[in-house]
mmCIF file of the N, C-alpha and C atoms, coordinates in Angstrom:
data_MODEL
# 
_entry.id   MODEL 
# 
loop_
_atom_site.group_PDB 
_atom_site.id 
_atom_site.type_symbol 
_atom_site.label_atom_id 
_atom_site.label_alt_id 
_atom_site.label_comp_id 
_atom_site.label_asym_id 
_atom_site.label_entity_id 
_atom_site.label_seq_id 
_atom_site.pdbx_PDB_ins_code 
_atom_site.Cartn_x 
_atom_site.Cartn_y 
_atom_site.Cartn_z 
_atom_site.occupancy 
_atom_site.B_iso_or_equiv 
_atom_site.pdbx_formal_charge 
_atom_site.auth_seq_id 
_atom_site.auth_comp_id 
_atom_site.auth_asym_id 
_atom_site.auth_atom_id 
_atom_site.pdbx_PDB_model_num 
ATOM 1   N N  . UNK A 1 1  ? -62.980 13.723  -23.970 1.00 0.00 ? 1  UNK A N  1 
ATOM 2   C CA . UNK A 1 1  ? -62.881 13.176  -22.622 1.00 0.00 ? 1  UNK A CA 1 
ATOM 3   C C  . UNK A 1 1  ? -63.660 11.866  -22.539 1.00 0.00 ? 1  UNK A C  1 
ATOM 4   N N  . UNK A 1 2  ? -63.392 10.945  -21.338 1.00 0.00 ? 2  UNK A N  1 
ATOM 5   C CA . UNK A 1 2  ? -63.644 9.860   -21.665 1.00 0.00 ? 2  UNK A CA 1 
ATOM 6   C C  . UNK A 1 2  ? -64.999 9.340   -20.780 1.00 0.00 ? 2  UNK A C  1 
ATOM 7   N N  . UNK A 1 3  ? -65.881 8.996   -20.719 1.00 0.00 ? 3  UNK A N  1 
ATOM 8   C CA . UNK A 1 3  ? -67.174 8.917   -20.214 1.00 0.00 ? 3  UNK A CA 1 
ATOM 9   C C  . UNK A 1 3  ? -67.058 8.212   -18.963 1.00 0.00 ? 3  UNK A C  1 
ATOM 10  N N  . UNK A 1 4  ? -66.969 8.654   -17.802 1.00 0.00 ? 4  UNK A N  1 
ATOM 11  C CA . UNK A 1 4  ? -66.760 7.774   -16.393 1.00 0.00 ? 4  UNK A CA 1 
ATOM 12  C C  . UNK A 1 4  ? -67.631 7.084   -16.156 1.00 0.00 ? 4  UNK A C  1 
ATOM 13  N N  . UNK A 1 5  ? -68.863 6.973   -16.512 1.00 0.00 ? 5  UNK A N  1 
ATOM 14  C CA . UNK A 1 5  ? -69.725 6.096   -16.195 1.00 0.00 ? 5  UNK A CA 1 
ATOM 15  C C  . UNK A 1 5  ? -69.241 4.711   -17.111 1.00 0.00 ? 5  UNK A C  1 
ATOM 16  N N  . UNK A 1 6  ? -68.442 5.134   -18.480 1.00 0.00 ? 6  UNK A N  1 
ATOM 17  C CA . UNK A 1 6  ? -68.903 3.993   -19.311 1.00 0.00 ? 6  UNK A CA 1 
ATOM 18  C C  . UNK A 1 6  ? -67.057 3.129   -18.682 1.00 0.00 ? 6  UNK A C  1 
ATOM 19  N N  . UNK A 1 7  ? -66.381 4.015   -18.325 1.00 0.00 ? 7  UNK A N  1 
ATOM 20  C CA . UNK A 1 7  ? -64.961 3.103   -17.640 1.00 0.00 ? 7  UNK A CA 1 
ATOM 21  C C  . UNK A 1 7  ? -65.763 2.209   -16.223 1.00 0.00 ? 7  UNK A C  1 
ATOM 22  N N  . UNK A 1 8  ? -66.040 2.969   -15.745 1.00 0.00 ? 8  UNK A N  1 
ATOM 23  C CA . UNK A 1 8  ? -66.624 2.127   -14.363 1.00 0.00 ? 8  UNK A CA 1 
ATOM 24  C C  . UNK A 1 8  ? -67.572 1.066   -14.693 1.00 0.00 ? 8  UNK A C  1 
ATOM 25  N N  . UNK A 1 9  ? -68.152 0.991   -15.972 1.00 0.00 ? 9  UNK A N  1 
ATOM 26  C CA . UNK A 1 9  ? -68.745 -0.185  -16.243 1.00 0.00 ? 9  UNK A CA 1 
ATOM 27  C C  . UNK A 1 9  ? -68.041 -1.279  -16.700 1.00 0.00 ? 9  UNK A C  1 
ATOM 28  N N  . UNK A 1 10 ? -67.055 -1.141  -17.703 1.00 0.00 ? 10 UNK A N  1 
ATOM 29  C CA . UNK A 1 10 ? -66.171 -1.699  -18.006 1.00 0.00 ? 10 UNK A CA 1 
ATOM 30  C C  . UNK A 1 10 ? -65.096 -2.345  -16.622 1.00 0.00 ? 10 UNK A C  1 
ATOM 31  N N  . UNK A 1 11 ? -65.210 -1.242  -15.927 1.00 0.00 ? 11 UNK A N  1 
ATOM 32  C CA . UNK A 1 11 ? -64.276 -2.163  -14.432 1.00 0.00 ? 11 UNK A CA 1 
ATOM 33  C C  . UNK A 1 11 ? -65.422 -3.006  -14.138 1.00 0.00 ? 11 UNK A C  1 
ATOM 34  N N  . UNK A 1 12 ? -66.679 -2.851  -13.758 1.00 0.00 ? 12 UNK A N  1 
ATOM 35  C CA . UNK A 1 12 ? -67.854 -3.784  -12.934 1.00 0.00 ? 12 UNK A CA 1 
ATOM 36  C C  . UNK A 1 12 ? -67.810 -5.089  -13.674 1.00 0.00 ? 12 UNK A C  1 
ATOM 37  N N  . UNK A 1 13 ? -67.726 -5.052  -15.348 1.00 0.00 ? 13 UNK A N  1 
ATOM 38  C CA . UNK A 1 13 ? -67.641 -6.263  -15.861 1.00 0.00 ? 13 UNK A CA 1 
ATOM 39  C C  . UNK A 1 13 ? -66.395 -6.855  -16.283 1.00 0.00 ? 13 UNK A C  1 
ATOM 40  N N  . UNK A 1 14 ? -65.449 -6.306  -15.976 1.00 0.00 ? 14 UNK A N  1 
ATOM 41  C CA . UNK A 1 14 ? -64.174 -7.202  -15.763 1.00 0.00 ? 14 UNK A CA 1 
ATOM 42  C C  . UNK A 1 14 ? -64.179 -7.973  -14.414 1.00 0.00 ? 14 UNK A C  1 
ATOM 43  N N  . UNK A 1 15 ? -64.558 -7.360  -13.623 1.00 0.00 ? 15 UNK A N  1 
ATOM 44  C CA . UNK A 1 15 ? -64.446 -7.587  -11.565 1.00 0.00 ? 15 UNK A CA 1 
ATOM 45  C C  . UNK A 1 15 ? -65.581 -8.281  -11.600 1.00 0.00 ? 15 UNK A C  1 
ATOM 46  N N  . UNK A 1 16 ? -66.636 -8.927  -12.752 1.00 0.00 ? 16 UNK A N  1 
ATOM 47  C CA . UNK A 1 16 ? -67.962 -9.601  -12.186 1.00 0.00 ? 16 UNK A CA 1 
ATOM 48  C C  . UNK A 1 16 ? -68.249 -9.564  -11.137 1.00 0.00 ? 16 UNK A C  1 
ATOM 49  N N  . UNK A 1 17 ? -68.410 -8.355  -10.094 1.00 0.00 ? 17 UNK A N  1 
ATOM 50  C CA . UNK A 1 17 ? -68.872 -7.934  -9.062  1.00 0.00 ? 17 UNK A CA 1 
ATOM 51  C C  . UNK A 1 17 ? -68.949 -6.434  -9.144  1.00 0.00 ? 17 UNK A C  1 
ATOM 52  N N  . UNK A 1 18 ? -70.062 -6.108  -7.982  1.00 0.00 ? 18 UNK A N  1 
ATOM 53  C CA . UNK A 1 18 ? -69.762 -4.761  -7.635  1.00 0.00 ? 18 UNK A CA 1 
ATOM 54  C C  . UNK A 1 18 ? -68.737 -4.300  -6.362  1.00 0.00 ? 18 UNK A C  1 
ATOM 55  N N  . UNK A 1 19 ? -68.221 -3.752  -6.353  1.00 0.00 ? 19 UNK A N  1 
ATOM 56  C CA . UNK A 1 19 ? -66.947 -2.759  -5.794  1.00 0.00 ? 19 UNK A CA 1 
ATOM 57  C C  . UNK A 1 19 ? -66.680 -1.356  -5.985  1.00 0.00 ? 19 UNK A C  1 
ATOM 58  N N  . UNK A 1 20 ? -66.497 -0.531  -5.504  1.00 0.00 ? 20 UNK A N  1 
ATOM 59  C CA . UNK A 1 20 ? -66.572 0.647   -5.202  1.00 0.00 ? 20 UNK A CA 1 
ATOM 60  C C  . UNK A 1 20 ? -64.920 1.037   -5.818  1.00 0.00 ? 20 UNK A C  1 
ATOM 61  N N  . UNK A 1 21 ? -64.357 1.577   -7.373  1.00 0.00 ? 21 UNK A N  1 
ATOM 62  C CA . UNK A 1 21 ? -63.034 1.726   -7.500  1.00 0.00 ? 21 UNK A CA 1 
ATOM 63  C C  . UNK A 1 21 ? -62.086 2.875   -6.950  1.00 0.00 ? 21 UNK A C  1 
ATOM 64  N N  . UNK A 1 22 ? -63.530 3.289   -5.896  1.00 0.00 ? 22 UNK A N  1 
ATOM 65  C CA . UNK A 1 22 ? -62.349 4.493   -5.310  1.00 0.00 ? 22 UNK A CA 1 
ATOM 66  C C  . UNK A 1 22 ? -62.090 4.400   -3.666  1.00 0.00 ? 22 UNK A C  1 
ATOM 67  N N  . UNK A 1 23 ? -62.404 2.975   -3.278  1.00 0.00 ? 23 UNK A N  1 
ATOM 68  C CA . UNK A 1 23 ? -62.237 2.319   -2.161  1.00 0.00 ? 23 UNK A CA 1 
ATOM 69  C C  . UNK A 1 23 ? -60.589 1.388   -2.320  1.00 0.00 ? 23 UNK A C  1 
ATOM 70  N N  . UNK A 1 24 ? -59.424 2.308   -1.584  1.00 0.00 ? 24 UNK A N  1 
ATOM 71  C CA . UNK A 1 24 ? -58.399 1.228   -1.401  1.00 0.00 ? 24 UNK A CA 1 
ATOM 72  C C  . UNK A 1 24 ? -58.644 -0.111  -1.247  1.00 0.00 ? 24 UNK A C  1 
ATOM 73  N N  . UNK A 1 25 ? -59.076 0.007   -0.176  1.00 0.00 ? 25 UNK A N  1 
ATOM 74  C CA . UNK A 1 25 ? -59.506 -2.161  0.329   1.00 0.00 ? 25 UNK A CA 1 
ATOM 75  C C  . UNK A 1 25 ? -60.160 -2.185  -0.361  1.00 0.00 ? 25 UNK A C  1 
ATOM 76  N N  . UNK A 1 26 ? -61.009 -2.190  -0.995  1.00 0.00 ? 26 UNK A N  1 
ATOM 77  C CA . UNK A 1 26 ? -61.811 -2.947  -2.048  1.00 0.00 ? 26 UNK A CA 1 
ATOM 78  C C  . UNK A 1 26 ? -60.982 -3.330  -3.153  1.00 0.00 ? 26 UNK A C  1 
ATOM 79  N N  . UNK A 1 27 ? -60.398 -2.321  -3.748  1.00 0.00 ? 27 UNK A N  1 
ATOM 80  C CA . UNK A 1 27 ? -58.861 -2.222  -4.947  1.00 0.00 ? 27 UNK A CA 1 
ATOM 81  C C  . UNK A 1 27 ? -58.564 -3.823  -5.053  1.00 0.00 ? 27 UNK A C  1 
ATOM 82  N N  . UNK A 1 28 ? -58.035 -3.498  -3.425  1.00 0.00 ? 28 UNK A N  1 
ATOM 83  C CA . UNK A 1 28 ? -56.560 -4.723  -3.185  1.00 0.00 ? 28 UNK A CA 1 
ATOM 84  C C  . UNK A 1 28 ? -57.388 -6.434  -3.475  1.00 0.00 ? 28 UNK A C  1 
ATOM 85  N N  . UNK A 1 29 ? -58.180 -6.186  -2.261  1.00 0.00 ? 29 UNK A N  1 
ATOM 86  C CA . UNK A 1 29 ? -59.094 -7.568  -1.951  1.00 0.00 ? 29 UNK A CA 1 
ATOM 87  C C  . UNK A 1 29 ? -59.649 -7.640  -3.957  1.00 0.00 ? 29 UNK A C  1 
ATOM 88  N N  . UNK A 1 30 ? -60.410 -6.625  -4.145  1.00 0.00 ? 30 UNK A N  1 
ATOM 89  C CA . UNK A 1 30 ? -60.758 -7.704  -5.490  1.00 0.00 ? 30 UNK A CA 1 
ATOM 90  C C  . UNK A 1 30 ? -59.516 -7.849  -6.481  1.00 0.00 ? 30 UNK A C  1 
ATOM 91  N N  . UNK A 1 31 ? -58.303 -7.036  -6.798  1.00 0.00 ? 31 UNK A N  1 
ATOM 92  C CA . UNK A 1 31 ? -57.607 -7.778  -7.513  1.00 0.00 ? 31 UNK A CA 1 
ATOM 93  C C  . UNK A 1 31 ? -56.354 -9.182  -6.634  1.00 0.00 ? 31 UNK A C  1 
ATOM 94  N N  . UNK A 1 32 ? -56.496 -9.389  -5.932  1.00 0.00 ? 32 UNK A N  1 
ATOM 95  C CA . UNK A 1 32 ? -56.206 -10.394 -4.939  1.00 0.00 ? 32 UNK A CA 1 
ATOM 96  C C  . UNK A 1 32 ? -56.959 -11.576 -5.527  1.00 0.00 ? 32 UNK A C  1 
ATOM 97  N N  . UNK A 1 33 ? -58.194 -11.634 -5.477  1.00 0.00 ? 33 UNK A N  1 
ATOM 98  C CA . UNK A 1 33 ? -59.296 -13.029 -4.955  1.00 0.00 ? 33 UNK A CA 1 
ATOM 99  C C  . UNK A 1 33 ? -59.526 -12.737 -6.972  1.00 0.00 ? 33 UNK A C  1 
ATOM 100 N N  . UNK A 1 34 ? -60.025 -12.002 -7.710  1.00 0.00 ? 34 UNK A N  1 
ATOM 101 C CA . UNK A 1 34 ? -60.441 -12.323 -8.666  1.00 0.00 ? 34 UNK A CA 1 
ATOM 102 C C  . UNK A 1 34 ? -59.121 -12.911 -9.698  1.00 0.00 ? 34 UNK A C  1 
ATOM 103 N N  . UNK A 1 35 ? -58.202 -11.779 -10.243 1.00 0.00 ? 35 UNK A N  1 
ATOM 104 C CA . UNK A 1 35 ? -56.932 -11.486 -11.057 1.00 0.00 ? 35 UNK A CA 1 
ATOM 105 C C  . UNK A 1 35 ? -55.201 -12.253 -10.391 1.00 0.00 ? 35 UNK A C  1 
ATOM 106 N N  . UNK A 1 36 ? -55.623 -12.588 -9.025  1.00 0.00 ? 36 UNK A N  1 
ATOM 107 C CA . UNK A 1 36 ? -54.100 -13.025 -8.141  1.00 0.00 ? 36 UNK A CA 1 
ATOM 108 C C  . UNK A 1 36 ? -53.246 -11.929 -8.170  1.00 0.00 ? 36 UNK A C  1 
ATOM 109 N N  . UNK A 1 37 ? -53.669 -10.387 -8.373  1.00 0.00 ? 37 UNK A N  1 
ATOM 110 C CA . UNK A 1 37 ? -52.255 -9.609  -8.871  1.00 0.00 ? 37 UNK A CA 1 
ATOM 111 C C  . UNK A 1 37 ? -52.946 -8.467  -7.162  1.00 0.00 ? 37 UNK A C  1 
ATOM 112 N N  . UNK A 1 38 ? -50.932 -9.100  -6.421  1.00 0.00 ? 38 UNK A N  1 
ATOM 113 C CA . UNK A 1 38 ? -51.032 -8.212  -5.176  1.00 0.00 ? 38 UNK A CA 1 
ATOM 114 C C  . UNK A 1 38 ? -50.084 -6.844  -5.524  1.00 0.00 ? 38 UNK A C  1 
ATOM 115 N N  . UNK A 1 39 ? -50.811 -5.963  -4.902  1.00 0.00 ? 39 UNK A N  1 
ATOM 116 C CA . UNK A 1 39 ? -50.297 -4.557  -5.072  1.00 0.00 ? 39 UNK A CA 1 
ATOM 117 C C  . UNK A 1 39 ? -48.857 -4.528  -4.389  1.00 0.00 ? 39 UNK A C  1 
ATOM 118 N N  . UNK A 1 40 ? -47.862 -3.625  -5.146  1.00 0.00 ? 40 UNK A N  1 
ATOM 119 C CA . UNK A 1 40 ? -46.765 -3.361  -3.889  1.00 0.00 ? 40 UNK A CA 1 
ATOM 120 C C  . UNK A 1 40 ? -46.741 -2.336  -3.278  1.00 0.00 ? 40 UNK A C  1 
ATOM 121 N N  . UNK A 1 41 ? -46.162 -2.604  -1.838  1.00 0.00 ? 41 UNK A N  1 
ATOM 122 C CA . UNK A 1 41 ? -46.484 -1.365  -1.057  1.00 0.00 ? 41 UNK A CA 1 
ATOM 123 C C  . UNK A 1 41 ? -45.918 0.056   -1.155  1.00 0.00 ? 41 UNK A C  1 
ATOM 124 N N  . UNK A 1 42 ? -46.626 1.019   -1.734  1.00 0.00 ? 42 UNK A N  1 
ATOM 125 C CA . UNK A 1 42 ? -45.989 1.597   -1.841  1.00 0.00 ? 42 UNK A CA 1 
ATOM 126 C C  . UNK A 1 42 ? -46.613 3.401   -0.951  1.00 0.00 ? 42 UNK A C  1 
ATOM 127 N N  . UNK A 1 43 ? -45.907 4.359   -1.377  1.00 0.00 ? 43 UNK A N  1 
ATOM 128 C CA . UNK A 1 43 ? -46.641 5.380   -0.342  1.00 0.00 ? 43 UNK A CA 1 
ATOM 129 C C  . UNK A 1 43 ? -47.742 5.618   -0.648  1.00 0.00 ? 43 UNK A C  1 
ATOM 130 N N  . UNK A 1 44 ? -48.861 5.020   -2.168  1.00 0.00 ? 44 UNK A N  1 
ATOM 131 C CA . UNK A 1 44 ? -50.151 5.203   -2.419  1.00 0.00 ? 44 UNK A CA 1 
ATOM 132 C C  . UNK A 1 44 ? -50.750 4.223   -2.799  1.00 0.00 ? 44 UNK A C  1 
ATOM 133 N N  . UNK A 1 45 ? -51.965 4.190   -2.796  1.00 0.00 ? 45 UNK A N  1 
ATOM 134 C CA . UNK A 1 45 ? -52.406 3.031   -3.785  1.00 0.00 ? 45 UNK A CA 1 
ATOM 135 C C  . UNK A 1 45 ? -52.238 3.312   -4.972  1.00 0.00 ? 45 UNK A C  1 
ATOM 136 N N  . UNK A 1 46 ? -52.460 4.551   -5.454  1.00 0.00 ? 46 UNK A N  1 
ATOM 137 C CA . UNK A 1 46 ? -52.478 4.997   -6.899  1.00 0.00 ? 46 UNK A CA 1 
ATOM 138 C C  . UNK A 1 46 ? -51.260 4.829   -7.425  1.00 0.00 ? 46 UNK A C  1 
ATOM 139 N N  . UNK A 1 47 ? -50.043 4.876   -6.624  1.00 0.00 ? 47 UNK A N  1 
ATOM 140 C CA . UNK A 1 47 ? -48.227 4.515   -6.888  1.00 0.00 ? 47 UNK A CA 1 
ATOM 141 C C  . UNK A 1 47 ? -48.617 3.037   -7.269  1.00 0.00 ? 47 UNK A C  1 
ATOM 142 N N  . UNK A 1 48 ? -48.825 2.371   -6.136  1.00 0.00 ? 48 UNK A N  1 
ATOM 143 C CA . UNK A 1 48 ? -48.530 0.675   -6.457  1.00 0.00 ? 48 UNK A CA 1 
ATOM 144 C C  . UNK A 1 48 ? -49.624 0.486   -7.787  1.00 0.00 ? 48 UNK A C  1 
ATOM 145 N N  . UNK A 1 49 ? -50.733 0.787   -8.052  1.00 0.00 ? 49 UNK A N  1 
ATOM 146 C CA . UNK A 1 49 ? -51.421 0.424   -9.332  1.00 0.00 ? 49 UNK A CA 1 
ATOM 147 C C  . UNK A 1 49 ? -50.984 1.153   -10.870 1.00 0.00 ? 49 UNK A C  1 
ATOM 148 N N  . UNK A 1 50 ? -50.476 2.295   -10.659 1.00 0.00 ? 50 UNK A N  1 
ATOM 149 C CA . UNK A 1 50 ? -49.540 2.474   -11.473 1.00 0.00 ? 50 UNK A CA 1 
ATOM 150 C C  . UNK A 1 50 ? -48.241 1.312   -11.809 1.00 0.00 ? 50 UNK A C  1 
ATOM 151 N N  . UNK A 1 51 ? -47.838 1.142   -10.938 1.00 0.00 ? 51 UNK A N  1 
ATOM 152 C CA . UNK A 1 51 ? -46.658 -0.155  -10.795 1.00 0.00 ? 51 UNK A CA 1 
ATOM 153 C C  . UNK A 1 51 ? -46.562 -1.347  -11.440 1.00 0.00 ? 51 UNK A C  1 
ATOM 154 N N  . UNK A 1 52 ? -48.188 -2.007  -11.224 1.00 0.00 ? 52 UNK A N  1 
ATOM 155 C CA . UNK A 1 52 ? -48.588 -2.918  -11.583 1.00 0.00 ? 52 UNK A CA 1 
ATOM 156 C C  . UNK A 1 52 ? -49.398 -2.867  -12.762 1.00 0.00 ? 52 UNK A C  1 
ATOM 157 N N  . UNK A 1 53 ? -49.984 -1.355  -13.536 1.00 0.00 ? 53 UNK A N  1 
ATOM 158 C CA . UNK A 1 53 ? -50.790 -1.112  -14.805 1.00 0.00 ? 53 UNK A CA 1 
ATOM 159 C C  . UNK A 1 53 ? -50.138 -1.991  -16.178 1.00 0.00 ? 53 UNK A C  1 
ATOM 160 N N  . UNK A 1 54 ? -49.461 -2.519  -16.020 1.00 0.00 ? 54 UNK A N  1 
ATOM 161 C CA . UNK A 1 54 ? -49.520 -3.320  -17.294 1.00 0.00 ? 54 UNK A CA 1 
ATOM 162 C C  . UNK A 1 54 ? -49.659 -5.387  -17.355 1.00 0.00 ? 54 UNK A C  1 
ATOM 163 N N  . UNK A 1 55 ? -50.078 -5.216  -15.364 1.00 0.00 ? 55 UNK A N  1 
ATOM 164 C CA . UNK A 1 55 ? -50.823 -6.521  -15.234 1.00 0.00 ? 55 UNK A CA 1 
ATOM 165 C C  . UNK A 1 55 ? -51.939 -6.853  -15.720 1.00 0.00 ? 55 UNK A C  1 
ATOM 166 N N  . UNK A 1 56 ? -52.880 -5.543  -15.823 1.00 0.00 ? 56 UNK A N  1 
ATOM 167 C CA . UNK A 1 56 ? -54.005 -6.484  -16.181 1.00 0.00 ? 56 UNK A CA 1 
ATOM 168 C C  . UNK A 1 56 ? -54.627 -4.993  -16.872 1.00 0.00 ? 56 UNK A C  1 
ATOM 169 N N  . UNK A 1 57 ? -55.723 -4.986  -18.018 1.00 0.00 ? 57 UNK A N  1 
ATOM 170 C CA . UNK A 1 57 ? -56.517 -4.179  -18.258 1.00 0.00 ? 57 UNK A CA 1 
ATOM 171 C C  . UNK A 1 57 ? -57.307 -3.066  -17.154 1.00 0.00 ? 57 UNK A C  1 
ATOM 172 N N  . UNK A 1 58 ? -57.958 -3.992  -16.245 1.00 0.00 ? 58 UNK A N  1 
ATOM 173 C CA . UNK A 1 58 ? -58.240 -3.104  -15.047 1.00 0.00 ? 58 UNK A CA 1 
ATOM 174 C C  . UNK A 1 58 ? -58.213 -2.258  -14.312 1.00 0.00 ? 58 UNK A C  1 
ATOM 175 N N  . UNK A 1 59 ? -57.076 -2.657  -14.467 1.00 0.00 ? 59 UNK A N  1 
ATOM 176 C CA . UNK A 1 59 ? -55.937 -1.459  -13.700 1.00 0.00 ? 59 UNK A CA 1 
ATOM 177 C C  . UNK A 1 59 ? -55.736 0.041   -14.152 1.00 0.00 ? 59 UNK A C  1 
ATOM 178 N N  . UNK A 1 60 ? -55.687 -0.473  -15.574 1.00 0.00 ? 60 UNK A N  1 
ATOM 179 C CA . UNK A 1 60 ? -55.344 1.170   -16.340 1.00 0.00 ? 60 UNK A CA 1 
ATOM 180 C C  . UNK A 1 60 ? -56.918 1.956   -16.118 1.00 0.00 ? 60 UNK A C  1 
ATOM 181 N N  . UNK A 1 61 ? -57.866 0.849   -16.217 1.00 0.00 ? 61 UNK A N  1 
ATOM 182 C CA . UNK A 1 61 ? -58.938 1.448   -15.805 1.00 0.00 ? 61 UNK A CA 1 
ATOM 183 C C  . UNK A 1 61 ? -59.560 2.374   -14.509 1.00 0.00 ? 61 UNK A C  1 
ATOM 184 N N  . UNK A 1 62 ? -59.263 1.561   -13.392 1.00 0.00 ? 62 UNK A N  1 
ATOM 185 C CA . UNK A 1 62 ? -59.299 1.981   -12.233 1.00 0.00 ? 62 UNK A CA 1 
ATOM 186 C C  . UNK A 1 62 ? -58.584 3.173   -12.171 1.00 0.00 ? 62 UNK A C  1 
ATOM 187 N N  . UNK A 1 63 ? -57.050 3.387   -12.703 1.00 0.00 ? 63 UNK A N  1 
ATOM 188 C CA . UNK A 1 63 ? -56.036 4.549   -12.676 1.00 0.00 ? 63 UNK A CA 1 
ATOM 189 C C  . UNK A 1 63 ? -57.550 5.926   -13.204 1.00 0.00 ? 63 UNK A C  1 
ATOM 190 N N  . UNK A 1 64 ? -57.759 5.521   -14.555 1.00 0.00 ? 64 UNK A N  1 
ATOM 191 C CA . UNK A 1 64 ? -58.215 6.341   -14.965 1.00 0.00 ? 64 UNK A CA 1 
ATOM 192 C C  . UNK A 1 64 ? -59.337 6.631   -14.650 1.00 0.00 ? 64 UNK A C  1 
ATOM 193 N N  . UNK A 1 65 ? -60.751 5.678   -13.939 1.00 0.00 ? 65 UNK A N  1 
ATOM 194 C CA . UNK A 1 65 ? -61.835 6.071   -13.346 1.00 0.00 ? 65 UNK A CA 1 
ATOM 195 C C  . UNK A 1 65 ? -61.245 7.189   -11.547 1.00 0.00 ? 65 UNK A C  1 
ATOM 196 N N  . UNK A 1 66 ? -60.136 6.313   -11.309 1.00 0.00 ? 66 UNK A N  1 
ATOM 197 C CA . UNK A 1 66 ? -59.785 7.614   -9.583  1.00 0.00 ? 66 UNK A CA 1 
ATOM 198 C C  . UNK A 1 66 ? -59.272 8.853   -10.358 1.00 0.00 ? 66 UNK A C  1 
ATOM 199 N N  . UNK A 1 67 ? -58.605 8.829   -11.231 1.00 0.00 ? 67 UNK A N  1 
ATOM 200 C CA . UNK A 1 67 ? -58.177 10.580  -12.336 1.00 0.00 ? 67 UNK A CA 1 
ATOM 201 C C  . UNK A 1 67 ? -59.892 11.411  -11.996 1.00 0.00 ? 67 UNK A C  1 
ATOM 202 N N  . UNK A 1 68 ? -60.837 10.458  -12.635 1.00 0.00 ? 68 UNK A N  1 
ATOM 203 C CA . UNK A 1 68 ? -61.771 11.168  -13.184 1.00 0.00 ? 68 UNK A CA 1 
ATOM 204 C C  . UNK A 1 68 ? -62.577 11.771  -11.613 1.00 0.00 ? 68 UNK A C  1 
ATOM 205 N N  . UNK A 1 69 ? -62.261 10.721  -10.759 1.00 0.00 ? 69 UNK A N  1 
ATOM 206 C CA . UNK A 1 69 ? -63.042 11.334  -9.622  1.00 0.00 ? 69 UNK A CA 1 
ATOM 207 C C  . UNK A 1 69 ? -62.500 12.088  -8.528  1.00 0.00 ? 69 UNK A C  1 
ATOM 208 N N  . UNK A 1 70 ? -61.122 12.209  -8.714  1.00 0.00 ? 70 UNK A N  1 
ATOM 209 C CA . UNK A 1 70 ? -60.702 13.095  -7.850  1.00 0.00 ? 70 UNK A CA 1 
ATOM 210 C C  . UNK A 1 70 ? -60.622 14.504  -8.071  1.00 0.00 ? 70 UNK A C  1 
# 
């Protein structure tokens, strides 16, 4: 299994900020303003970032840090 602390670090230093990855608005707004990649709307956030998981590294990350915390 894969160490959630050490994915969520790996998101903090891709996002050179802190952000909370299990905050929707936070999601959107930092890959918006940092990456330019807007989510599509879909019935989840976790749908639209699935959607978009092969935009950017991050993403698969985030997928897999909300797996680990839900």
């Amino acid at each position: 299994m894969t160490d959630k602390h050490f994915i969520f670090q790996r998101i903090q230093n891709y996002a050179g900020e802190g952000f909370d990855p299990t905050a929707d608005d936070q999601i959107a707004t930092m890959l918006q303003s940092k990456f330019n990649i807007y989510l599509p709307q879909r019935t989840s956030v976790d749908k639209s970032l699935e959607s978009t998981s092969s935009d950017h590294e991050i993403i698969d990350l985030i997928i897999q840090y909300r797996a680990l915390t839900a």
